[in-house]
Structure formats: structure tokens, C-alpha cells
TIBA-88402 format. One line per 5 residues: number of its first residue (from 1); their letters; for each residue z, x, y of N, C-alpha, C. Coordinates in Angstrom, 1 decimal, decimal comma. Last residue first. Example, Ala and Ser with C-alpha at 12.3 -4.5 7.8 and 13.67 -1.06 7.14 Angstrom:
2 = SA = 7,1:12,8:-2,2:7,1:13,7:-1,1:7,9:12,9:0,0 ~ 7,8:13,2:-5,7:7,8:12,3:-4,5:7,8:13,2:-3,3
END
This chain:
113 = XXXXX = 81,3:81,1:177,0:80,6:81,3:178,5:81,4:80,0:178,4 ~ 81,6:84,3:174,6:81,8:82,6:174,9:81,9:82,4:176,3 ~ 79,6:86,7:173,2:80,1:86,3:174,3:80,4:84,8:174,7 ~ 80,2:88,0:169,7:79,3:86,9:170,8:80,1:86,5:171,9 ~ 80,1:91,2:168,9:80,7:90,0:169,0:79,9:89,2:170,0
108 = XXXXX = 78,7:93,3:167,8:78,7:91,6:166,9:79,0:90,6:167,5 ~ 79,7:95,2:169,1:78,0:95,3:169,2:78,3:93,9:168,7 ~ 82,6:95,6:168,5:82,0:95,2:169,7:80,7:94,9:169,5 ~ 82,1:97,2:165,6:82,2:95,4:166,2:82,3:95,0:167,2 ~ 79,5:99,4:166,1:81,0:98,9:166,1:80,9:97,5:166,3
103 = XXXXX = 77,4:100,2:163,2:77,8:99,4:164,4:79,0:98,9:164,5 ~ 76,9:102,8:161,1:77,8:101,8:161,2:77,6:101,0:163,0 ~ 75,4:105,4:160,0:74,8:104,1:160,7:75,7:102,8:160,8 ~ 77,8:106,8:159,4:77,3:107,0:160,7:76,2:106,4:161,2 ~ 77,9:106,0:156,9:78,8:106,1:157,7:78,4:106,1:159,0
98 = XXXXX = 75,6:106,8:155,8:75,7:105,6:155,9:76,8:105,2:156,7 ~ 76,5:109,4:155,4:75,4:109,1:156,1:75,3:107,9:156,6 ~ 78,6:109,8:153,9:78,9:110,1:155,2:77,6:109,9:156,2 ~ 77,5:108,3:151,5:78,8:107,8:152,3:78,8:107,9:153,8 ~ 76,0:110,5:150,7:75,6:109,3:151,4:76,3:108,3:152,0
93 = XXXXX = 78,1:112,4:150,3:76,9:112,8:151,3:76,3:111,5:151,6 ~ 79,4:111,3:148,2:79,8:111,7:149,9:78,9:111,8:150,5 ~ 77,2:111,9:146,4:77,5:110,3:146,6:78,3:110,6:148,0 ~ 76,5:114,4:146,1:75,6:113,7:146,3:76,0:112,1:147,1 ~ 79,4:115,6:145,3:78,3:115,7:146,0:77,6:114,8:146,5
88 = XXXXX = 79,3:113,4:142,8:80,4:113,3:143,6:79,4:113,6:145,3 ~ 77,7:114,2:140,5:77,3:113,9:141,4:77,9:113,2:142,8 ~ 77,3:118,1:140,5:78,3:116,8:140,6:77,8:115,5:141,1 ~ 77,5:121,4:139,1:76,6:120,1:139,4:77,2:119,0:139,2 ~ 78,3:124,4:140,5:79,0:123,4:139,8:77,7:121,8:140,1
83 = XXXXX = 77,9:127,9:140,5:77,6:126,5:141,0:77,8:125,2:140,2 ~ 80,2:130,1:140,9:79,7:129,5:140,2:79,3:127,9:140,6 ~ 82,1:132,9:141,8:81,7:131,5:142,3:80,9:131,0:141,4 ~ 85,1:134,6:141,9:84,4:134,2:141,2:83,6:133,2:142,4 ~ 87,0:136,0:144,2:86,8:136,3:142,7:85,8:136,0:141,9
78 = XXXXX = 86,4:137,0:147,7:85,9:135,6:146,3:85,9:137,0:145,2 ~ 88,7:137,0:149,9:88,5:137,9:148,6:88,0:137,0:147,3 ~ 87,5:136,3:153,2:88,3:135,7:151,9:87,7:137,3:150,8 ~ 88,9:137,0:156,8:87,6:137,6:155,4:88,1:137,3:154,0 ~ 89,7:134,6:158,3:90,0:135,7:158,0:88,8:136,2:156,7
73 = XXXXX = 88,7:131,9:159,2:89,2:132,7:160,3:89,7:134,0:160,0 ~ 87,8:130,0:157,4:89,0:130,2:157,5:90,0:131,1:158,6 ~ 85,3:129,7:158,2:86,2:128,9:158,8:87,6:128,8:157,9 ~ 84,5:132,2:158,6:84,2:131,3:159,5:85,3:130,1:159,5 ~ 84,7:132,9:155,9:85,6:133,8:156,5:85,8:133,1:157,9
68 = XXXXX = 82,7:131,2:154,4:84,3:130,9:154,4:85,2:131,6:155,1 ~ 80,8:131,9:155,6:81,1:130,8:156,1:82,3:130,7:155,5 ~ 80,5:135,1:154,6:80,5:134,8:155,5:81,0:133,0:155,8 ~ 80,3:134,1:151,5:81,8:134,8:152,4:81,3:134,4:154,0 ~ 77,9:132,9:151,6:79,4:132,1:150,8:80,5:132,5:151,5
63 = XXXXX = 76,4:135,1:152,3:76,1:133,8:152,9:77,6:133,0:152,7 ~ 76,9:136,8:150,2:77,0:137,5:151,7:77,7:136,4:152,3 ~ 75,9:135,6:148,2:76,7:135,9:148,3:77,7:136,2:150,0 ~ 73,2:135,3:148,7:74,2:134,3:148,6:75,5:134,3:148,8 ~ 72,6:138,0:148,5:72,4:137,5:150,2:73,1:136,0:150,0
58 = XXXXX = 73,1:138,6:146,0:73,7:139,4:147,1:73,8:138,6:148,4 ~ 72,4:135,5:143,5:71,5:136,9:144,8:73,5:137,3:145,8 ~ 73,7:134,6:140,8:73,8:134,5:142,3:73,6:135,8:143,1 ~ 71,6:133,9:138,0:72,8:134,6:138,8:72,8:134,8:140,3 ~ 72,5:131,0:136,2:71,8:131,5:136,8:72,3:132,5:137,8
53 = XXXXX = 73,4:129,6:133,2:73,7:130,4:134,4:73,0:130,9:135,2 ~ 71,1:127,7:131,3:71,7:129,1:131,0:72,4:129,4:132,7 ~ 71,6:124,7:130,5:71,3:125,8:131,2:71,7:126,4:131,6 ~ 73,2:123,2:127,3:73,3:123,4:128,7:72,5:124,6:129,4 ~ 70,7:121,3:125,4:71,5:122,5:125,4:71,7:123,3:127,0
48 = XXXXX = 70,2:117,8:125,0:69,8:119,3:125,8:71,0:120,2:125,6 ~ 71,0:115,9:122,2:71,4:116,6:123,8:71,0:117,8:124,0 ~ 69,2:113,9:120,7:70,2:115,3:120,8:70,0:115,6:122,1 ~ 69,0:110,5:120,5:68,4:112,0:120,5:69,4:113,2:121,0 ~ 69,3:108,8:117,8:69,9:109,0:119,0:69,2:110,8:119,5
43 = XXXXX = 67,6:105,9:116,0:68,2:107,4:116,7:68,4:107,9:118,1 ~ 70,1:103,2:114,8:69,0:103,9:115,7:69,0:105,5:116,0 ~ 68,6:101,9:111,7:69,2:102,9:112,2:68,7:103,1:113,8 ~ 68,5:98,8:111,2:67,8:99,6:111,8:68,6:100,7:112,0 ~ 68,9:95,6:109,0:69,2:96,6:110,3:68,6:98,0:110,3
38 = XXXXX = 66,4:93,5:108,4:67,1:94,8:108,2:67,5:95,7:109,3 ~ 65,8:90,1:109,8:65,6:91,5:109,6:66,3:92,2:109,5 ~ 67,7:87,9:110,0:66,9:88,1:108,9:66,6:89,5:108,8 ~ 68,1:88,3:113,1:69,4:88,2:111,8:68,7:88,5:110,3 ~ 65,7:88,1:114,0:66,2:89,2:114,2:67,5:89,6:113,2
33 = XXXXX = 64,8:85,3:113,6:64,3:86,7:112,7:65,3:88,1:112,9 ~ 66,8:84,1:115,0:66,9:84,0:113,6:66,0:84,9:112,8 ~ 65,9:85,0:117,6:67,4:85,7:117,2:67,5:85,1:115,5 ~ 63,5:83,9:117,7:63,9:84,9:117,7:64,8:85,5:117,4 ~ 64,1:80,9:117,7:63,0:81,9:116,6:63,4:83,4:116,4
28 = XXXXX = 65,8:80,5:119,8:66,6:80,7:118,5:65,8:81,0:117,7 ~ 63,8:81,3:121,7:64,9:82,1:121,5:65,7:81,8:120,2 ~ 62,1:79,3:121,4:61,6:80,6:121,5:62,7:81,5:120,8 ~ 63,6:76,9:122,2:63,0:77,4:120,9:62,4:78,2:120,7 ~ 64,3:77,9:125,2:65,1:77,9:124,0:64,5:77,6:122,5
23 = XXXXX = 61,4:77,3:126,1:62,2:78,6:126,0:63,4:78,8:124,7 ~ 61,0:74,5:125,4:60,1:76,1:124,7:60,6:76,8:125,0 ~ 63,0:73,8:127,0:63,4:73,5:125,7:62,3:74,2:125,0 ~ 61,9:74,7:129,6:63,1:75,3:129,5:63,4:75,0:127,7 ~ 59,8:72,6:129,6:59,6:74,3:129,8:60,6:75,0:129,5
18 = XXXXX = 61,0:70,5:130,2:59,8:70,9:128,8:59,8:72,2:128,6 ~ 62,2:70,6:132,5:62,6:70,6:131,4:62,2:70,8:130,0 ~ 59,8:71,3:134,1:61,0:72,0:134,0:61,7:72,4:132,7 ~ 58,5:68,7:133,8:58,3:69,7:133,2:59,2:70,8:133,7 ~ 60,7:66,9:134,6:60,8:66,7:133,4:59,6:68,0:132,9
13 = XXXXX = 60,6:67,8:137,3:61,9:67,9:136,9:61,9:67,9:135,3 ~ 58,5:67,6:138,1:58,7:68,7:137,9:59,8:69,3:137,1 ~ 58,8:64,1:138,3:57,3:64,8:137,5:58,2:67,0:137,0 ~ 60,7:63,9:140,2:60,9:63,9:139,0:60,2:64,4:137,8 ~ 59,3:65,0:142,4:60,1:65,5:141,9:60,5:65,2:140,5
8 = XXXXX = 57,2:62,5:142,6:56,9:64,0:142,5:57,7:65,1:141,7 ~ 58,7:60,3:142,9:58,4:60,6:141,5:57,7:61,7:141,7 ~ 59,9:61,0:145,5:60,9:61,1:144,4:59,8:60,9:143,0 ~ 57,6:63,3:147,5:58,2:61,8:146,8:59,2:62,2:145,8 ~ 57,0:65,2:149,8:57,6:65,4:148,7:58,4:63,9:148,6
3 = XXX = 53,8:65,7:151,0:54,9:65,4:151,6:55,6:65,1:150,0 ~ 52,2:69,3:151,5:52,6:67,6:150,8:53,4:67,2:150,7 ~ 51,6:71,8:153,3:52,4:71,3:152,2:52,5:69,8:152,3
END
């Protein structure tokens, strides 16, 4: 790399600035056609229609009781279950991952001698 003079800099300084006043007359070209032009409807597209239920196997079943009888310590009486899509889920789950790549602040501290 070349050793850096003040009229170097200034050289960049003033294409810089050349460069930056084509931008801005770029942009009021543009936002003055865009005021000119006819507004636009936009379309919006229709929403998927929710997915149909899916039904929960015997062995899921089985699976659901058994762990909640685990750790509730007694055999639960499930009325209903239904899988629920969240992305709550998803975001604890990385919480609790990211959690456990934590360094304690002892590991940071610097030893004064």
C-alpha cells in the first residue's frame, strides 16, 4: 500500500463527493417519477387455508401419557391433545441452547500481577 498524502485524500474526497451528488440526482429522478406515476393497487395474496388436523397414532398417544405420568408421578386422564404450532417453542429452545454456551465471568477476568 502507498503512502497516503493530503492531496491523495483530497482527490477521493472530491470524487466521493461527485459520486454522492449522482446519487442524489438519481434519487430525486426517481421519487419525481414515482409521484408522477399512477398509484397501483397492490395485491395482496390470500391466505392459505389452515391444515386440516392431523390425527394422533395410539403409540403417540401411549408416548404423551406415559411421560406425563413420569413426571407427574401419577397416571394423568388426557381429555384432549392437539398439536399446537408456536414459534415461542422454537425460540426457548434456542435460548436454552445458547444458554449453555455461556462462559462464566471468571473465564474473562484478567489477572493483575
Amino acid at each position: 500500500m502507498g503512502q497516503v498524502t493530503l492531496q491523495g485524500l483530497s482527490e477521493e474526497v472530491a470524487a466521493l463527493r461527485e459520486h454522492l451528488a449522482a446519487l442524489a440526482a438519481k434519487l430525486d429522478e426517481l421519487e419525481a417519477a414515482a409521484a408522477a406515476a399512477p398509484s397501483r393497487a397492490v395485491e395482496v395474496p390470500a391466505q392459505e387455508p389452515a391444515p386440516a388436523e392431523e390425527e394422533i397414532s395410539e403409540q403417540t398417544l401411549a408416548a404423551v401419557s406415559a411421560a406425563i405420568a413420569a413426571y407427574l408421578g401419577k397416571r394423568p386422564r388426557i381429555r384432549a391433545i392437539r398439536l399446537v404450532s408456536s414459534p415461542t417453542w422454537a425460540q426457548q429452545g434456542r435460548v436454552s441452547i445458547q444458554a449453555s454456551h455461556r462462559i462464566s465471568p471468571q473465564h474473562h477476568q484478567h489477572r493483575v500481577r
